[in-house]
N, C-alpha and C positions, 0 to 999 in steps of 0.2 A: 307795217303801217301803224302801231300803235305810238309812233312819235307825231304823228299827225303830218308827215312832210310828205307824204304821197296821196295820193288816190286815186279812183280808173277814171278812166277816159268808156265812152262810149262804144269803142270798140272792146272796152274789158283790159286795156293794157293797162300797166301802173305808169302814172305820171307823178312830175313831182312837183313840188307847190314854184319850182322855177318862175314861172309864166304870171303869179302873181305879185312873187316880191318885183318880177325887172319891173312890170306896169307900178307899181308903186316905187320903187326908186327912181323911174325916169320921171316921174310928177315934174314940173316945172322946169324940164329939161327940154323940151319938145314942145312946136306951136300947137300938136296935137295932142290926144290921147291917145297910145296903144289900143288897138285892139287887142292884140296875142303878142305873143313874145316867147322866144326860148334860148336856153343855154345851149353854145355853141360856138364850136373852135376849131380851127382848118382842120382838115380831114390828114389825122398821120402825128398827130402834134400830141397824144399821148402815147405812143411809139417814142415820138423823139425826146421825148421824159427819160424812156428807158436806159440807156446809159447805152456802151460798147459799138456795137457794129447794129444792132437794131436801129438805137437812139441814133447815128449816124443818117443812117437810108430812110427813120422815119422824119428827122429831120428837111433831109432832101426832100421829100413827098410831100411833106407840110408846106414847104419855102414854095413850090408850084404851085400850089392853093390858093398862095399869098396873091403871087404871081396873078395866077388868073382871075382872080378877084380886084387886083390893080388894072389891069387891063381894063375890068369894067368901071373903072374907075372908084372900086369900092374899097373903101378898108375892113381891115378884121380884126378884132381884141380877140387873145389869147392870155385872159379866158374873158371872152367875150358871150353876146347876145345880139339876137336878131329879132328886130319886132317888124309889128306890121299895125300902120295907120290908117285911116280913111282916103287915104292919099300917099302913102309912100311906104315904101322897104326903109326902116333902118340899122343900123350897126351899131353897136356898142363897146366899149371895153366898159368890163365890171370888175368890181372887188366882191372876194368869195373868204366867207368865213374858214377856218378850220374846218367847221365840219360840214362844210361843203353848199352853205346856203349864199343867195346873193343876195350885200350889205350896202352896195351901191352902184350906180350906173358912173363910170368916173368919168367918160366921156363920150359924145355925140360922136361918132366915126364919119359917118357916110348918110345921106339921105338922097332917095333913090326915088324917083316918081315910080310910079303902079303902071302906067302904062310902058315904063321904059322895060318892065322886068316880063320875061318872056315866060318863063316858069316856075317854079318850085315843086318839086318832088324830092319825095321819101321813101328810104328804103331801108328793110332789117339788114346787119349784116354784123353777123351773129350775135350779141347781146346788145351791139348799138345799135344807132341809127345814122344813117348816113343822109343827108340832105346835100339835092343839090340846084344850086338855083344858078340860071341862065338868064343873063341878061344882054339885051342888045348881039345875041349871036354868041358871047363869051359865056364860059360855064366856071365853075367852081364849086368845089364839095366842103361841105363841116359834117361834125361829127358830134353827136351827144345821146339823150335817153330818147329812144325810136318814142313812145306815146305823147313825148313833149312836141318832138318833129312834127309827129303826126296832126297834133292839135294846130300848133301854131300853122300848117299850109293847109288846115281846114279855116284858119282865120285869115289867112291870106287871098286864098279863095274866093270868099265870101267877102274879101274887102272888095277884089277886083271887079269880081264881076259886078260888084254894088257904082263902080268907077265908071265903068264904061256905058 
């Protein structure tokens, strides 16, 4: 933590300053303002980095991700971001520095009304986190730092029921 790019979260897990570069890179990208936001990329898709017979099958597992997220008619950046507005889920592709910060939201993916999205949940699995959001009946998982997850579907949350 002495580079200043994390901090806890309320639950005491480390988050990392993600959440506030996307809300300031998507400035003037969006009729809204984020509320929360996290990094986040189909669920399998740093597997399928790995090269040989991993990189292969976690390819495969990523490509379904995609898949089920088309279905919901949503797209996904790899490496991407997911925010959440007064009014909608969105999608992002971002650019990510070297050392691993994001430098810009490069484009609008998908914009998803709140009432359309059925859930968002989060879950540890083993040093990541696993999200997975259901919409309209279809599911689909990403993957990124579990206290970011965590934040961001406590702001999703708190958008929705602010929605209804």
């Amino acid at each position: 933590m002495p580079d200043g790019r994390e901090h806890k979260s309320t639950e005491g897990e480390r988050v990392s300053n993600h959440r506030e570069q996307i809300i300031e890179a998507a400035r003037g990208k969006l009729a809204e303002n984020l509320l929360g936001a996290t990094f986040a990329k189909p669920r399998f898709a740093g597997t399928a980095m790995a090269g040989g017979a991993a990189g292969i099958i976690g390819g495969q597992m990523a490509g379904r991700q995609v898949k089920g997220a088309a279905a919901a008619d949503v797209r996904l950046g790899n490496p991407g971001a997911v925010g959440v507005t007064a009014t909608s889920l969105v999608t992002m592709s971002v650019g990510v520095t070297m050392g691993g910060q994001i430098k810009e939201v490069k484009e609008v993916l998908s914009v998803v009304p709140l009432a359309s999205v059925d859930s968002v949940q989060v879950k540890r699995f083993g040093l990541a986190g696993v999200m997975e959001i259901s919409i309209g009946g279809t599911a689909f998982k990403l993957e990124g730092k579990v206290g970011d997850m965590r934040e961001f579907a406590a702001s999703f949350d708190q958008a929705k029921a602010a929605a209804v």
